[in-house]
Each structure stands twice: as C-alpha cells, then as structure tokens.
N, C-alpha and C positions, 0 to 999 in steps of 0.2 A: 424795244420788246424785252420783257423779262426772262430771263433764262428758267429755263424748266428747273423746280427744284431736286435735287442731288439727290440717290438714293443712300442715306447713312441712317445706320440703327445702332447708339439713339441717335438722333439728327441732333447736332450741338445747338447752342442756344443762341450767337449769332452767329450767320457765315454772309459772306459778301464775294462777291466776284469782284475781282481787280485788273482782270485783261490778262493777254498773251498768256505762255506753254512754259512749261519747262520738260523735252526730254529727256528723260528720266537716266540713259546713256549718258549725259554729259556731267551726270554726278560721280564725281572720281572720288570724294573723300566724304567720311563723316567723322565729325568732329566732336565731343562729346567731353563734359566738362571733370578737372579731376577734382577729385586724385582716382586714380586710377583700380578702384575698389570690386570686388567679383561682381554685385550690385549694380555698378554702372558698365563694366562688361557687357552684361547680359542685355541691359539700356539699347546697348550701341550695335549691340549685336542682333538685337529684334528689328532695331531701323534698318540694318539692311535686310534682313529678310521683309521686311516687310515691302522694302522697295522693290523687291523682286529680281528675278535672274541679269536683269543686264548691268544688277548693280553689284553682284556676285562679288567682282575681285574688287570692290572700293576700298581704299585703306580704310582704317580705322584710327582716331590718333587721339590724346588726350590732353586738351591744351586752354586754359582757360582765356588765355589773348588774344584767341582770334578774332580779328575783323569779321563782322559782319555783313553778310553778302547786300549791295543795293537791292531791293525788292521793290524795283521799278517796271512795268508791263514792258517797256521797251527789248525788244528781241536781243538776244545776245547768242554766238557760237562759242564764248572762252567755257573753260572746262566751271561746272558747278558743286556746291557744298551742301552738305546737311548739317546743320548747325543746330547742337543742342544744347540749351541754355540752364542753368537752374537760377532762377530769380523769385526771392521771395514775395516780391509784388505784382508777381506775374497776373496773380488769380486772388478774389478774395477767398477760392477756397485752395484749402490745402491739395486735392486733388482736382484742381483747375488745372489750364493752358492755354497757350496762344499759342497757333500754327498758322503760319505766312509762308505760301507758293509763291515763286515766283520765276521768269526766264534766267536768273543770275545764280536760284540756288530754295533750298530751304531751313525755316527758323523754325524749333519748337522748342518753346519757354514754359517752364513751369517754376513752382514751388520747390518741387519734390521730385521725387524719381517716380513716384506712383502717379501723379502728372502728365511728367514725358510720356507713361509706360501707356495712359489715356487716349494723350496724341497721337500713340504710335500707333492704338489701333484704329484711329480716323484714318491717320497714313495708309494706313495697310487698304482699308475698307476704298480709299480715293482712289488706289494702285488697281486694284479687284477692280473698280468700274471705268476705268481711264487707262489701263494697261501700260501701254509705254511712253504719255507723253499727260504730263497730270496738268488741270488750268490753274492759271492765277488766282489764286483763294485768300480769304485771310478770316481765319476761324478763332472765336473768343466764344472758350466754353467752361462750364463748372459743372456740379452735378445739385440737383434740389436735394435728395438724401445723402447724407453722407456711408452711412449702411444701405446697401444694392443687397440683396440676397436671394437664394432659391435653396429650397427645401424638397429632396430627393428624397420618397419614402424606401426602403431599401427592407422594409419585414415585412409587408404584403407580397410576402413569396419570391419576387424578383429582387436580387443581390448583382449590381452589375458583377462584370469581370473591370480588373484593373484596367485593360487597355479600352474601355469603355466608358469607363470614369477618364482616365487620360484626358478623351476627346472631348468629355462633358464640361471639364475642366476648359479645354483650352477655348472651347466655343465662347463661355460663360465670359473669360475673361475678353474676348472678344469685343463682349454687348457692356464691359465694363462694370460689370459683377463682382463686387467684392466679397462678399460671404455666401459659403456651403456648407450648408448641411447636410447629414446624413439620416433618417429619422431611424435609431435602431428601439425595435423591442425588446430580441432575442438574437441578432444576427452579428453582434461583436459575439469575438472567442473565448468568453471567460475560462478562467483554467477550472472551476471548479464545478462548472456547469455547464457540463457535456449533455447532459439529456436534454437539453434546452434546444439546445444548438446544431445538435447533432448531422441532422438532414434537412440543416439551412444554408449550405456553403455558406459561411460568415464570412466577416471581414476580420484578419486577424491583426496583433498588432503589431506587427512588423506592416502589414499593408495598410494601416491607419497612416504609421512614420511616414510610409512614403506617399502616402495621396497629401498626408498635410507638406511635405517640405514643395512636391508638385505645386500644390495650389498658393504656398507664400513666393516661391519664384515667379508666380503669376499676379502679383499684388489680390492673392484671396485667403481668405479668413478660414480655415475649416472650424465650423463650432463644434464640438459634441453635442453630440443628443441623444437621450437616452430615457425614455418614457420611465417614470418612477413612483408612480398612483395608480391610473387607469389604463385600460391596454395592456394589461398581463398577461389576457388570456394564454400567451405562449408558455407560460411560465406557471402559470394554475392551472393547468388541466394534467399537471402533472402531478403524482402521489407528494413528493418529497415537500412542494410546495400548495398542493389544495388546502393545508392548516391554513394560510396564510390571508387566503381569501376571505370577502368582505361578506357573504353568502358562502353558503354551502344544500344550495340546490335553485331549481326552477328561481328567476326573478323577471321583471318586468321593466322592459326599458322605456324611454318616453315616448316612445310611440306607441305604446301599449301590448306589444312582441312579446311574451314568454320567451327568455332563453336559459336554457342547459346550463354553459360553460360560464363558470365565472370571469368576471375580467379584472375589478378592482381590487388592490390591497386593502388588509382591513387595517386602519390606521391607529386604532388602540391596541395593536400588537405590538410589542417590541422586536420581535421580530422579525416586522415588514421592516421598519427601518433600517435594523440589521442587515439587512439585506441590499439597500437601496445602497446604502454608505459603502456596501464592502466591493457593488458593483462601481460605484462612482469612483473610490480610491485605486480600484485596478483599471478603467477605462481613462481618466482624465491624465494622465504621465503621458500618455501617447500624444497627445495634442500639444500644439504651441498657444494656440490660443486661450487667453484668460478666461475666456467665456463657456457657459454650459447650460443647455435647454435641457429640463430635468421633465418638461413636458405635462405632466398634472391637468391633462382634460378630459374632458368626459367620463367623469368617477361616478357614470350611470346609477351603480347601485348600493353609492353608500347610504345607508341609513336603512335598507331595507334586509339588514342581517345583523351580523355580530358587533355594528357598532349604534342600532336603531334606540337603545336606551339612552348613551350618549346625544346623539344626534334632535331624539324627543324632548329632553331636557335642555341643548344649549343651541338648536336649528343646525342645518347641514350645511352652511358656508362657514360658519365658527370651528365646527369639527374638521371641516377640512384645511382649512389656515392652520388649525394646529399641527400638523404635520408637513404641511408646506415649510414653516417656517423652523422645523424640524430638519428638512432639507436642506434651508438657507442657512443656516447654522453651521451647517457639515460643509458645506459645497465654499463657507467665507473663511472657514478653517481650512480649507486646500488653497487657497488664495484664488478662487475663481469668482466671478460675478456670475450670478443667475439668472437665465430666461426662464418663463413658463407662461402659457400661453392665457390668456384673460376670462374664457367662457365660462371657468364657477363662480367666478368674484363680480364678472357681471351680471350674473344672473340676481345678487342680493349686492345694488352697486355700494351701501352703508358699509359693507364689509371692505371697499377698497381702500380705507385708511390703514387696514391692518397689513397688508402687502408693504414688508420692508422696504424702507426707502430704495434701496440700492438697485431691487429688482430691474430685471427691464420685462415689462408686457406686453406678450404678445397677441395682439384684436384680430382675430381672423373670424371671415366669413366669404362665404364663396357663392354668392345670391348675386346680381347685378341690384337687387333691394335692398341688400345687406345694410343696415343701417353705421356707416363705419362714423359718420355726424355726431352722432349724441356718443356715442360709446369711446371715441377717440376725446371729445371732449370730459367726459369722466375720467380717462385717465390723465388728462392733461392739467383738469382742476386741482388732484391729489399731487399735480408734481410730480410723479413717474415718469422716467424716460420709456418707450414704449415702441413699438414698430408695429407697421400696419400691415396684414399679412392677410391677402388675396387669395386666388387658387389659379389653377391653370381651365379647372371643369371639365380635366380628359378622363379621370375617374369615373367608373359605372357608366357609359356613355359609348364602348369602344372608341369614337369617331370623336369622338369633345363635345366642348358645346361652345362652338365660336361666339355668337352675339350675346350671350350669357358673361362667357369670360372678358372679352373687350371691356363691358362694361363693369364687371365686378372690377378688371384691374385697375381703370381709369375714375372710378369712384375712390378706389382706396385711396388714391397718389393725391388726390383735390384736397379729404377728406385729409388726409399725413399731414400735407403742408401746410394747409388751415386749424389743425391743432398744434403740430409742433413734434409734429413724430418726428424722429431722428432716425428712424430705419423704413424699409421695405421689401417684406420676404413674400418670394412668390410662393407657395408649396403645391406641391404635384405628389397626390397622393396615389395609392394603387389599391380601393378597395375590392373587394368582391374578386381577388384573385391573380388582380395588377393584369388583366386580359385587353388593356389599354398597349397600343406599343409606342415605344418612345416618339416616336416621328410626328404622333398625335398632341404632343407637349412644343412643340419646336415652333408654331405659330405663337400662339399664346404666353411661351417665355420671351421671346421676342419683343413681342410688345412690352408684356410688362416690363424689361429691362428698361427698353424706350423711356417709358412714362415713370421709371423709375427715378433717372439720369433728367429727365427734364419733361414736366409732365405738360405743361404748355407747346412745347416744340412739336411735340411728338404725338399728342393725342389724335390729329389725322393719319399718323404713319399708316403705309401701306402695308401691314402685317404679312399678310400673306407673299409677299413680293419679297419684301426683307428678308423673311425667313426662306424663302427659294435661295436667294443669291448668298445668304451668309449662314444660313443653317443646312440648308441640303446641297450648296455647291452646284445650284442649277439656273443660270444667269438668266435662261427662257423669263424664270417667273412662273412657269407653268405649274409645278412640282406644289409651289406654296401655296399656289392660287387654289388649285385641286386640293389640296388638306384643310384649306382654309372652308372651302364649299363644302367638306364632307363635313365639319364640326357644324353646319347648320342645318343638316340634314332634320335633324331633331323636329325642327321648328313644325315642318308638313306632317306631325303625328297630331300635332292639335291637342298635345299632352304636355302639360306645363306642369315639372315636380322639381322635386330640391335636392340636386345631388346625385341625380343620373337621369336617364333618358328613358321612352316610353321604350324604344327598341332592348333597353337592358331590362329593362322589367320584365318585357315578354321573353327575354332570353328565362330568367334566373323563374318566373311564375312558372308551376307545374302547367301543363294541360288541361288538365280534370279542370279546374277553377275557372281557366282561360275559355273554354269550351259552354259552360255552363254560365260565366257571365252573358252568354251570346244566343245562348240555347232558346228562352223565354221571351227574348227583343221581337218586334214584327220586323224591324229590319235592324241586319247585324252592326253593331257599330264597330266602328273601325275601319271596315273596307276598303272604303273610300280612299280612307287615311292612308294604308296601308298600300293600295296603287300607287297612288301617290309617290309616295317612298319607291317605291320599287322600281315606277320612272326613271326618277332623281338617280337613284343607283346605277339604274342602268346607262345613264350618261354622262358619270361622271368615270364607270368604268371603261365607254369608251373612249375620252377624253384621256386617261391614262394612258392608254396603248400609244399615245403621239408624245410621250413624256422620252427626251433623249438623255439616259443618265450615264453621264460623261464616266465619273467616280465610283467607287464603292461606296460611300456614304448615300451619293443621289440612289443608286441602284437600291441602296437596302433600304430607303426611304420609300421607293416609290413599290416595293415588293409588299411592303409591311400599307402601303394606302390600298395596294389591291389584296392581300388579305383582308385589312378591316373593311373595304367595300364588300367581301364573301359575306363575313361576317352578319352585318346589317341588313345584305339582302337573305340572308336565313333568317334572320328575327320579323323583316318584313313577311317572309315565305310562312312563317311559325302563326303569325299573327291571321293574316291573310286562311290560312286554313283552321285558326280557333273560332273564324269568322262566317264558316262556309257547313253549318251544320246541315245543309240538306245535297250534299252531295251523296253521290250513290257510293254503296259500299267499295265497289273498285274502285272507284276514282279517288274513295280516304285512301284506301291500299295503299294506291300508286304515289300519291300524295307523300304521305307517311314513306314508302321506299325511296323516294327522293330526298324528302330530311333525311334520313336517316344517314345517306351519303354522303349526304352537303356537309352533315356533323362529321361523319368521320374524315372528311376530307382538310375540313375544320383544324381536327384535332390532329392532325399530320405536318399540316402547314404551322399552326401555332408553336409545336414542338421544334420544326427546324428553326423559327427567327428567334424561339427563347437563345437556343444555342449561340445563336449571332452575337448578342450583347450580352446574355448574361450568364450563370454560374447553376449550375443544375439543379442544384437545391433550392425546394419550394416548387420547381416545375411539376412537380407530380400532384400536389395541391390544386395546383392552377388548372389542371389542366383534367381533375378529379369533378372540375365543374361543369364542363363541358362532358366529359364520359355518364355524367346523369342524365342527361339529356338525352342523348345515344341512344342509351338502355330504357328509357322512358319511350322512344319510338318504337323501338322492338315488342313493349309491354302493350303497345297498342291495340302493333300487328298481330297480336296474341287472342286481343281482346277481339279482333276483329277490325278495327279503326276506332271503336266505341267510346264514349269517354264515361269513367267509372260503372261500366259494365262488365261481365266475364262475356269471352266469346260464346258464340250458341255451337 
C-alpha cells in the first residue's frame, strides 16, 4: 500500500520513502562543512532550530572529514549526525539538494549554502509534521524558476510595521522565496519630499538597510521598486508637482471613467525626469541588490494632454519608450539592471524590439484567462529575459477570489516554463483602500510559491491545508480550509468581473444607482444571489467559532477571517436590501438602522487590526471609505429610506 503523500509546500520534485525512524533525540552533533564562515554559522545554526527543542544542546562542529552516516532502514540506538554537505554535483541547479533520513543519522547535500538553506526548510517543514521521530526519506529536489518572488504593495495606504515584514520575511523564505519587493509610490522617506510622504508612515532608510540585510540572511533578494511614469497620483495632486502632470484636468481612463486627479508624468518634460533620477539616486544606496523595478504601467493618460501633439505624430508606445529608456540610461549609469512591467509595450507588441536588451519584463495579469501564452512568447521571441508575474486576487474582493487565483497562478508557472521565463513574481496588491487583510493573501501565496518551486509537483497541492499548517500555525487545517472557502465565496453572486468581486462593487456603488437598477425589474435581481451569500456566510462563520488558535499568528488570522466574514455579510445585507424596493417604510428604517451599525461596527474592528500589522498612516484613507458609506445611511434615514428623494 502507498503511503499517504507528505504535507510539504512546495512538495520537492522527487521524494521516496526508504523505511524505518530516526529519533530526532539521538541527534547529538551537527556537522557542517568549513571553513567556518558567519554564512555557514547561521547554515548550521537554522538546522538545529530547525530540528527542534530536543535537539537544543547538539554540538555544532565544522569538519569537512567526516564519515558519512550509513543511511540504511535498519534500526539503530547509537547516538545520530546531521551532516551537511556542499557538493557541487549535488543538484543541476545551483539552488538544488539532496536530503537522506535515515535511523543512523541525516545527509543534506547541496551546491551552495542557498541549497542547504532549501533543505533546511523541507527539514523544518518534516520536524512541524513528525515532531519527534522524522521517517526514512530520501528527497532530490531543484526549483523550475530560478527567481521565486512576491510583490507587497506597500502605498495603497497600508505601510506594514517592521516586526510585520520580519514575519513576512521569514514565512516567504520558508515557501523558498527568494525575491521581495516592496511596491512604493510615495511611502519611502525622501528628504526632500516631505509633503508627499508626510501622513504615509513610510519606510525610512535606515529601515530599507535593515529589512534588506534581514531578507539576504534569508537567501532573499529585496529589489527596489519605485513606480516612475504612472501612479503618481500621490505626488500630482500636489501644487509643487501638478506642473508636472501629463493633463491638467478631467481625463478619461479605458474604461471610459472621467477622473479628476492626475496620475501620469508628462514625459516631454524635463523635469519629470528630473525627478524620477533624483528619486532613484537617493532610494537605490539603500539596497544590496543590483536590481530595480522602476515600474512604467498603466500611463492611462498619456497622449491625452501636454504630450497629445507628440503622441499624434509618432503613436503612444514610441513616446513612451522614449522615456523609458530615459530611465534605463540613468538606472545603467547607477550600475543597476532594470525591471518594468510589459503592459504598454504589449499593447503595440512591434514596439518590443525597442525595449533594451538588458531589461527584464515583467507580464503580469491576474484573470485565470489571462492569456500569459502568446504574450510570454513575444517576449521570449525578442530575447528578453522576463518573469511571469500572477496576482494573489485578494484585492477589491475582501475575501479573495480563490478558484480565480489558483488558476491565474498555475497558468503562469506552465506558461513561464514553456517560454523560458527565468522568474515568478506573485504580486498582492491593495486597491481601493488595501481593506483586504493580510490573512486573505496567505492561501494563494502558498500555492503560488508551490508552483513556483515546481510547478508539476505542486499543481494538486492542498493550498488551503498548507497554508493552515505553515502560514497560520494551525495543524487542524481548519484555519486554511475556512479562508480558503471564504475566497470562493464570490462565485454564488453569479457576477463574473475582472479585478474584484460583486460583493466589493456593492460595497464601493452608492445606493441611489443600486436601488434604481432594481426599481423598474418585475422581479429584483440579485436576491436570490444575495441569500445565497448570506447562507454561505453564515456557515462558514459558524465553522469558525470551532477554529482552536494555539498562537498569536493563528489567533490574529482567524480574528481578521471573522472580520472579513462581517464584512461580506454587510455587502450581502446592502445588496439584499438595494433588492427589496417594496418593503414598507419602517421596515427600510429599520433596515437602514441595522447597516448603519454593521458599518460602524465595521469601521471599529478595521481600525483595531490596521493597528495589529501595520503603521498608522494611510489608515484614515482607508478607512474614509468605509465613513461614506455610514453617512450615506444616515442620508437615507433623512430622506426617509428613499432612494434619490427628499424626505416628505
């Protein structure tokens, strides 16, 4: 009979059962190759933590002689070794290894120290589900990408705190994550641009130093990123900088939206660039890493202002190259290499020859349709090195959007490896106010690490499971399996959109509109829908109540799943009564006095878990989206219940 397969995220590429135990007590020594460098210190030092407390006082010794333990099934009681190897032919990849359990002892061979440091977290991950007595294994693993990455938006209002990144950090490297980012707009601390920054708690640079030396003791990459085209807004609605803007009033985005605030630099300015250079030369010293995502997507509204002459004459993918490579100019003269992300140049793909060779491009899309096929193959034809970069789909959604993200991540990795991508960045963005909470990204980074690291192994992983036991510290399973259910919540609205959920629509749509789509229907739609949901909610919040959260981790995971279930059954509740136009005037009253609570209750709870993880600034944004809402019920009750009426 086959033994049940192992829970490991990602699950290595082969693993074999070999028989017999090894008590983890009878490992007296770990052995660890020299010379005796801080580097392999820390090596030898993670293997025993990793072994756990009964392996607490094992020596530590540095000795490249030693014998090698038999790794025969046959039971043994003499005292056992951990033996760690560095062997160039260990792996064909650099960051490969071979790890052998056995009753006599254990082997981890690699390459590298970033290798061992791989095995060590299988080690760890085998100790977590075998506690004191781990089986005869023998694991031969590499990674399909050589670049793992994830992408933390950090200027959608949420700036973690330091000891919050720590933990993000040390998870990541967990799931064998080698590169982080941070997506800033406006939230580093330029010295010269205080008004920018002001009442964003940023990250300053002293705490840039220390998350990057954190994350290279963790074999991870911190890249800079620093949006340098589009996405300004933080920065143009301000006087010092509204010259600088690409418009200068009303413009129209592709979805045909009027908006106000500017977002894009205007690119035949010299002094957009000016600017972009003097932010790059003061942010990129902070970093060890050679690399830099300077970011250049979605320049919604170039051509439709102060550069539309230009743009009429030479098209709006030539005008914007010119300043891209404006960038890469400046950015090759600091001795860094350049990311930036692929969506203008594939929109006119004849233009992807002009994209310097050196760039690396980044393809992202966050659809489970997302065509990553053809568009990874254009970059692959041109010869760009390039990474495939997925979503997590907890944005605009509260709750995620589980069977969405599975598949968007698991198309990427097929699509990566079949063009020849050399990276894989997840990114977990925070639109519309970052009212997603972290716990809601913790399935879905999961996997994609998974199918990151080995996309064949891993594409059945138990996501939800995984992330209980190695993201929430909840061995039940229960913890994952419930976040993992609330992210398909979505699916019983019978509303299929791109980039958030029916339930986030009806949050962020006013009433008036919502009321009066329903108004004129013989019967309301949605209803139905909207039961439905309400169901759902309702038992998965009582399935929570049986969640036992050992840790603070599990505890604040399972606090912030029964927030966002409040959450969603107020959008169902909001929905449910845009739906109910022939109820009697008391009954809207009463109706209306119950939102109106739910929000403020809302906006009470949101504010304490901001606290939990992250840094004040931007909270009062966030949480200015939610206070509309409030006061839009009040306006009602004013009105009477009425929608677009004055009371009588």
């Amino acid at each position: 009979m086959k033994p049940p397969r192992l829970l490991l995220a990602p699950y290595p590429r082969h693993v074999r059962n070999t028989g017999g135990a090894l008590p983890l007590a009878r490992v007296r020594e770990i052995v660890a190759p020299p010379p005796e460098s801080a580097e392999m210190r820390r090596i030898a030092t993670l293997t025993r933590e990793a072994l756990g407390p009964s392996v607490a006082r094992s020596a530590i010794r540095f000795d490249g002689a030693s014998r090698r333990p038999r790794l025969t099934a046959r039971p043994s009681t003499a005292d056992a070794v951990c033996l760690l190897v560095l062997d160039p032919k260990a792996s064909r990849s650099d960051q490969g290894y071979r790890l052998d359990i056995a009753p006599r002892g254990i082997v981890l061979t690699a390459p590298s120290a970033a290798g061992l440091f791989y095995g060590i977290q299988t080690l760890s991950q085998l100790v977590r589900l075998n506690h004191r007595r781990l089986p005869g294994i023998s694991i031969r693993d590499e990674p399909d990408f050589p670049t793992r990455g994830v992408m933390l938006d950090i200027s959608r209002d949420k700036v973690p705190t330091m000891q919050t990144l720590y933990h993000i950090v040390d998870w990541l490297a967990s799931l064998k994550i080698n590169q982080l980012q941070l997506y800033t707009e406006h939230t580093f601390a330029y010295r010269r641009h205080r008004t920018v920054w002001k009442d964003a708690s940023p990250m300053t640079p002293a705490e840039i130093r220390d998350i990057d030396k954190y994350c290279r003791d963790r074999f991870i990459e911190l890249v800079p990123n620093q949006n340098c085209f589009g996405h300004m807004e933080r920065w143009l609605r301000h006087a010092r900088y509204r010259p600088l803007a690409e418009v200068d009033g009303p413009w129209r985005d592709p979805w045909g939206r009027v908006r106000e605030t500017p977002s894009t630099l205007n690119p035949r300015d010299p002094r957009s660039f000016r600017l972009v250079s003097a932010l790059l030369d003061e942010l990129l010293p902070n970093f060890t890493s050679r690399r830099v995502n300077v970011g250049c997507d979605e320049t919604f509204e170039l051509g439709q202002g102060r550069s539309r002459t230009a743009v009429s004459r030479r098209g709006r993918v030539a005008v914007y190259l010119d300043f891209v490579r404006k960038i890469h100019r400046h950015v090759s003269r600091l001795g860094r290499r350049m990311q930036m992300w692929a969506d203008i140049v594939q929109s006119d793909a004849c233009h992807i020859s002009r994209i310097p060779d050196d760039v690396i491009a980044l393809e992202w899309g966050y659809e489970a349709d997302h065509d990553f096929e053809s568009r990874c193959n254009n970059l692959s034809a041109r010869g760009l090195e390039y990474y495939v970069c997925p979503g997590t789909s907890s944005w605009c959604s509260f709750g995620g959007r589980t069977r969405n993200a599975m598949a968007n991540l698991q198309r990427a990795a097929r699509a990566g490896l079949e063009h020849s991508a050399t990276g894989y960045l997840i990114t977990d963005w925070g639109d519309g106010g970052h009212r997603q909470y972290w716990s809601a990204s913790v399935v879905p980074i999961t996997y994609g690490a998974a199918v990151a690291w080995n996309e064949r192994a891993n594409r059945g992983l138990d996501a939800g499971r995984a992330a209980s036991t190695f993201g929430f510290d909840d061995p039940s399973g229960l913890l994952g399996r419930l976040w993992y259910e609330l992210g398909n919540v979505y699916l019983l609205t019978g509303v299929s959109m791109k980039n958030r959920t029916q339930l986030y629509k009806v949050i962020e749509t006013d009433l008036d509109p919502l009321i009066e789509l329903h108004d004129d229907a013989p019967q309301p739609r949605g209803a139905e829908e909207a039961i439905a949901v309400l169901h759902e909610l309702a038992r998965l919040s009582q399935e929570s109540c049986s969640v036992r959260a050992g840790n603070c981790e599990a505890q604040v995971a399972l606090i912030e799943l029964q927030a966002t279930i409040k959450v969603m059954l107020h959008a169902a509740e909001r929905w449910l009564f845009s739906c109910s136009g022939d109820l009697e005037a008391a009954a809207r009253r009463r109706a209306l006095h119950c939102l109106g609570d739910g929000m403020n209750f809302i906006m009470q709870t949101h504010e304490t878990l901001w606290r939990i993880r992250n840094r004040p600034g931007g909270m009062r944004d966030s949480l200015a989206r939610y206070r509309r809402i409030a006061d839009e019920y009040l306006e009602f009750l004013k009105r009477g219940g009425v929608a677009g009426r004055p009371a009588r």
